[in-house]
C-alpha positions as CSV (number, residue, x, y, z in Angstrom):
1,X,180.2,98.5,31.0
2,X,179.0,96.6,33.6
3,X,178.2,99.0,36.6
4,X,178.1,98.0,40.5
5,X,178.3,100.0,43.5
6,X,180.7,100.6,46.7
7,X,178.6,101.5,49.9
8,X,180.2,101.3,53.5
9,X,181.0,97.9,52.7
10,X,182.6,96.6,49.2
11,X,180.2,95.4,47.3
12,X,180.5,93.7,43.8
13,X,178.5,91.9,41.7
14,X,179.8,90.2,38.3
15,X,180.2,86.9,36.5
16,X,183.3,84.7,36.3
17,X,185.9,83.9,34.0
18,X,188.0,80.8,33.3
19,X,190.9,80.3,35.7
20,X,192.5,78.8,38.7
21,X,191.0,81.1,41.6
22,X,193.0,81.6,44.3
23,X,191.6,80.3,48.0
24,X,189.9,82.3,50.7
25,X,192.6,82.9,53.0
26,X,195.3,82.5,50.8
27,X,197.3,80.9,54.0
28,X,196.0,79.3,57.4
29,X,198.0,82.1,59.1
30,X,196.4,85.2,57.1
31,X,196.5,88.2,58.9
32,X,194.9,92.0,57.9
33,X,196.5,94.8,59.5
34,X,194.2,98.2,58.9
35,X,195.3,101.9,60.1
36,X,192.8,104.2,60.6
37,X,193.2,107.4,61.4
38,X,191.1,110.7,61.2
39,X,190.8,114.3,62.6
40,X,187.7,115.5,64.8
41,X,185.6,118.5,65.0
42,X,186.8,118.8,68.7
43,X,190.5,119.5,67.5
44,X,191.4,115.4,68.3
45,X,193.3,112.7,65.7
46,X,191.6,109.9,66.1
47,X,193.2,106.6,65.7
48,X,192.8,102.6,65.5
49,X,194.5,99.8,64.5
50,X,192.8,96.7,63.4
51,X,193.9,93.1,63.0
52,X,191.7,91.2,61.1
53,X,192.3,86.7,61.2
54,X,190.6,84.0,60.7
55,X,189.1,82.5,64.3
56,X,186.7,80.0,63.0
57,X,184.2,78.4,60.3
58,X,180.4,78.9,60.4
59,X,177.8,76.8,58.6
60,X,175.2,78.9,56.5
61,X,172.2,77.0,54.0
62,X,174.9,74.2,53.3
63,X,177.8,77.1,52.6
64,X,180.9,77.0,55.1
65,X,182.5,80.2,55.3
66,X,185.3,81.9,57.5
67,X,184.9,84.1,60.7
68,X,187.1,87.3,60.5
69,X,187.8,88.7,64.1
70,X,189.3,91.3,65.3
71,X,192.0,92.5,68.1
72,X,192.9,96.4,67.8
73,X,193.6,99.5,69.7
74,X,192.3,102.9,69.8
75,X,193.1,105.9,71.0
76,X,192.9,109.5,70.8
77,X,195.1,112.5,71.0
78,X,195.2,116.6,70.8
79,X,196.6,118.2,67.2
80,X,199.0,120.7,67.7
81,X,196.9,123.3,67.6
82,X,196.5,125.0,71.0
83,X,193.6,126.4,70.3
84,X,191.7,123.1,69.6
85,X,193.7,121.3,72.4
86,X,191.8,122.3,75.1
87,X,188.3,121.2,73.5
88,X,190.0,117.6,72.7
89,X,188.2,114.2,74.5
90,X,191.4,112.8,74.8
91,X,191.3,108.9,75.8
92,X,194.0,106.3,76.1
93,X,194.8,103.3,74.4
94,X,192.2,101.3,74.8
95,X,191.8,97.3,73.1
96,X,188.8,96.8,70.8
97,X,187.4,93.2,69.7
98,X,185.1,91.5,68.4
99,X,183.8,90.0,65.1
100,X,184.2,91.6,61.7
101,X,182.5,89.5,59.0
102,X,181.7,86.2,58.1
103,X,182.7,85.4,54.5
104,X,183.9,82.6,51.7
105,X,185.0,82.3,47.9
106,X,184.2,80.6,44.9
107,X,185.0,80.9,41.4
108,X,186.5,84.5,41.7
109,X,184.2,85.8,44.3
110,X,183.9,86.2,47.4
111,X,180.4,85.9,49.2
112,X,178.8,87.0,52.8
113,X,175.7,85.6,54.3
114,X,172.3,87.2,54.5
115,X,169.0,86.0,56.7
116,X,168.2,84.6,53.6
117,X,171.2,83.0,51.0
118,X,173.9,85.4,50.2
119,X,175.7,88.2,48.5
120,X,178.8,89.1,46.8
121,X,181.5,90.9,49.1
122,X,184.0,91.3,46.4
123,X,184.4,90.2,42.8
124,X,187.3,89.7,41.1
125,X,185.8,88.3,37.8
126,X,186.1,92.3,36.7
127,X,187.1,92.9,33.6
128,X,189.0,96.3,32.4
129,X,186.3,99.2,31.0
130,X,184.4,98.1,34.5
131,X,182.9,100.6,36.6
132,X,182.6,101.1,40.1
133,X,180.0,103.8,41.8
134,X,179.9,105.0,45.2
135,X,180.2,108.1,48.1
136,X,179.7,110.4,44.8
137,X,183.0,109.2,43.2
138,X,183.4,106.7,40.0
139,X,185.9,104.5,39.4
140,X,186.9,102.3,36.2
141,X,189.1,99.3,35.6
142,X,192.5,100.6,34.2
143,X,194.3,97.5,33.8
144,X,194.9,93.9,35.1
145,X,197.6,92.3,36.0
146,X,198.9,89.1,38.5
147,X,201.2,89.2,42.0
148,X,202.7,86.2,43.3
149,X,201.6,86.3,47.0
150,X,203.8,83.4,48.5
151,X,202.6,79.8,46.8
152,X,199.6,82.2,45.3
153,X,199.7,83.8,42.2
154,X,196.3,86.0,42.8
155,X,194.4,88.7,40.2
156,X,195.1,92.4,40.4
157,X,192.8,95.0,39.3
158,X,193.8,98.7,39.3
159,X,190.9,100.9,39.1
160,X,191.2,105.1,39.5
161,X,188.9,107.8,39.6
162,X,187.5,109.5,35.8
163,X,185.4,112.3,37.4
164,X,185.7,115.0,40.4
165,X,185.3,113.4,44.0
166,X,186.5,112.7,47.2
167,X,189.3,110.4,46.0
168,X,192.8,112.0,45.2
169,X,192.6,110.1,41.6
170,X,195.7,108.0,42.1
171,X,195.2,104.0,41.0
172,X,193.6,101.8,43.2
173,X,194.8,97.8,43.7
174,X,192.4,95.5,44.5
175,X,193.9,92.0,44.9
176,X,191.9,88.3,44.9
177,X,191.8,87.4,48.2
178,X,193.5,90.0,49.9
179,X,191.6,93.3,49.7
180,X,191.8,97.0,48.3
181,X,195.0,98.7,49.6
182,X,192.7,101.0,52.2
183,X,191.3,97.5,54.1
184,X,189.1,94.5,53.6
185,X,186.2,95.8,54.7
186,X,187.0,99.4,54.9
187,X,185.6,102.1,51.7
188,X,187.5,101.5,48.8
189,X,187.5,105.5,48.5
190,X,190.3,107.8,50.0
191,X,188.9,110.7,52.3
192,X,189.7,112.0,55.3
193,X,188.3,109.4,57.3
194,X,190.9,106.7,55.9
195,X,192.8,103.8,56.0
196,X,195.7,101.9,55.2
197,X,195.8,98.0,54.5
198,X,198.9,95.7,55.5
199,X,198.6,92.2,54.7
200,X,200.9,89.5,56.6
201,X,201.0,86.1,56.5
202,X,203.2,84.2,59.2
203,X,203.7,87.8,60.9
204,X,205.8,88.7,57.7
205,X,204.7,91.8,55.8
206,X,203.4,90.4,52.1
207,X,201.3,93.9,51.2
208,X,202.1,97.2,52.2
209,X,200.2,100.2,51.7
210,X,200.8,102.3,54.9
211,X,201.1,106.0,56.0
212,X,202.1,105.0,59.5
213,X,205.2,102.1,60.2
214,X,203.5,99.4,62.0
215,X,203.1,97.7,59.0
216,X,206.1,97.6,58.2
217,X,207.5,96.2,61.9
218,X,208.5,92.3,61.2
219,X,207.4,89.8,63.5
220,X,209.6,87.8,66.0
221,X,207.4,84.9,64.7
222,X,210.3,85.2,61.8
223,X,213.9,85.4,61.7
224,X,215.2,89.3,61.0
225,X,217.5,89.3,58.4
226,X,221.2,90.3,60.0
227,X,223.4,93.2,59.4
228,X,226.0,91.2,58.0
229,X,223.9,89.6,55.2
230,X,222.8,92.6,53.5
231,X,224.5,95.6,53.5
232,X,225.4,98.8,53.0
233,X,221.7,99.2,54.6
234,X,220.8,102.0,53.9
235,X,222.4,102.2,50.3
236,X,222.1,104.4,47.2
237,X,220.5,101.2,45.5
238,X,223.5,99.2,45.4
239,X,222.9,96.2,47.9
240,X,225.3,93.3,48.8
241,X,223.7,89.9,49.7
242,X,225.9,87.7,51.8
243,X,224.8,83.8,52.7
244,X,226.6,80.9,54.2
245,X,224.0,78.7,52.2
246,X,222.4,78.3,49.1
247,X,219.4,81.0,49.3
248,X,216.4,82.5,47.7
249,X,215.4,86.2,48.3
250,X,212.2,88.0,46.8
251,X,213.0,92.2,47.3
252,X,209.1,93.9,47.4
253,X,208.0,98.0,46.8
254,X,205.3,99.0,49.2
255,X,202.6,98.5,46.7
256,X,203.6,94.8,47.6
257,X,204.9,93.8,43.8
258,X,207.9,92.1,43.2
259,X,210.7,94.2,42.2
260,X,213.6,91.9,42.1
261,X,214.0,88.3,43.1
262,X,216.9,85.3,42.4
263,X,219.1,83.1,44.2
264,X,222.6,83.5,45.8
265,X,225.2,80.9,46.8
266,X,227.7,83.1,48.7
267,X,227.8,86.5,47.4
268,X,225.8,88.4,45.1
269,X,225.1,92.4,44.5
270,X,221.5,93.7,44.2
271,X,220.5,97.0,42.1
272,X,217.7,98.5,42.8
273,X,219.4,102.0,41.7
274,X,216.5,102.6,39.2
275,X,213.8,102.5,41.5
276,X,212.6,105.4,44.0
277,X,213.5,106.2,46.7
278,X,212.3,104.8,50.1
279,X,211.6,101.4,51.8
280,X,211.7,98.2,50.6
281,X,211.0,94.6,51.5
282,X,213.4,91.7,51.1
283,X,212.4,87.9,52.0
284,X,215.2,85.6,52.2
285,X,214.3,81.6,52.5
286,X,217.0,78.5,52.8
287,X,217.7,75.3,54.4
288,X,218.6,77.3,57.2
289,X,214.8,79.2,57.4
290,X,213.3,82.6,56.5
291,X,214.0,85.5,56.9
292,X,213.0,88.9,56.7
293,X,213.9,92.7,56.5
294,X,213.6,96.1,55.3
295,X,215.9,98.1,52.7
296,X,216.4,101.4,52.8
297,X,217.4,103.3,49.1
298,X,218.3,106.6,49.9
């Protein structure tokens, strides 16, 4: 076992391992989407929205490494209680900013700077048997595995809690480059006080882990995929896909993993009957551009 420790901040602290790492961001246009919501003593729900991108390089002791700002919203509101209501602050939506961290990888990890040199941020050198420690809760790697993000085929690491804590116990994803489902710089841990991550890259939705939809909205940066190309939308599971070109599509569960990809010239029917129910992804790219959209399996 190899122990390390989560605080506020994701912290790890291991040795690397023989392969192609994936870069830090994994596209020029890398965005990080994080939903944070939780409830107040005062009877409030508390939330904001963070977008996390890239706004700039900064020189450190001969290291160059990657400003992540951020442009977000907070707000807060009464619960429906009415006996709380009355003792809630309630403020409006307001726009936060500023800068979130300052970071850079090599070799499977990912470093931020200190007065003096630097420390690990994330590492993704982990292997399974791992442990992580933190907020009173332990963790352990259950398994690894790969996800084609895009042109990027990054390391995933599922850890889950093996003792009593704050966290529900469900598995964990933490993905080179990208983050832990519940942020990039957020606790790993889930407790009231939580978050949700969304990854995008050209304003299209590549992760998912959300409990609100914002995540989910696709950008006008990218072509929405029409009604007449895929339908019946919703559907039972049975989808039909068609194209007036040649044309790749890529169909993704929330978790952000591949369920179903090909190619269709014309017409072609999609199943996705075995899966669960709920909202899925689909990507479609030809000569003509890409384009994205949601399908629904009811």
């Amino acid at each position: 076992m190899k122990p390390f420790a989560v605080i506020l901040l994701i912290c790890f602290s291991f040795g690397g391992v023989a392969q192609n790492w994936a870069p830090f961001p994994l596209d020029e246009t890398a965005e990080w989407r994080v939903e944070n919501a939780w409830l107040t003593g005062e009877g409030c729900w508390v939330t904001q929205n963070y977008n996390y991108y890239v706004s700039g390089q900064q020189m450190h002791e001969g290291n160059e490494y990657h400003i992540i700002s951020y442009m977000g919203t907070s707000w807060s509101q009464a619960t429906w209680n009415p006996e709380t209501q009355q003792e809630c602050n309630i403020w409006p939506p307001q726009s936060i900013s500023g800068v979130r961290g300052v970071l850079r990888a090599e070799n499977g990890k990912i470093y931020q700077p200190e007065v003096t040199g630097e420390s690990v941020f994330y590492d993704y050198t982990l292997e399974v048997g791992d442990s992580v420690q933190g907020f009173g809760v332990n963790f352990e790697v259950d398994s690894i595995d790969q996800i084609q993000i895009n042109d990027n085929l990054c390391k995933r690491i599922w850890v889950s809690e093996y003792n009593q804590g704050w966290s529900s116990g469900l598995p964990i994803w933490i993905i080179e480059n990208v983050g832990h489902q519940h942020g990039l710089f957020e606790p790993m841990i889930q407790f009231e006080n939580n978050s949700a991550l969304c990854y995008r890259e050209n304003g299209t939705p590549v992760i998912s882990f959300a409990f609100g939809s914002s995540c989910l909205i696709i950008s006008a940066a990218e072509n929405e995929i029409p009604k007449s190309v895929v339908f019946p939308n919703p559907s039972s599971g049975i989808f039909h896909i068609e194209t007036p070109a040649p044309s790749t599509y890529r169909i993704f569960d929330l978790y952000g993993r591949i369920i179903r990809k090909g190619q269709v010239n014309g017409s072609e029917e999609i199943d996705i009957t075995a899966c669960p129910s709920g909202i899925y992804l689909i990507r479609m790219e030809s000569e003509n551009g890409s384009f994205s959209g949601r399908l629904v399996k009811q």
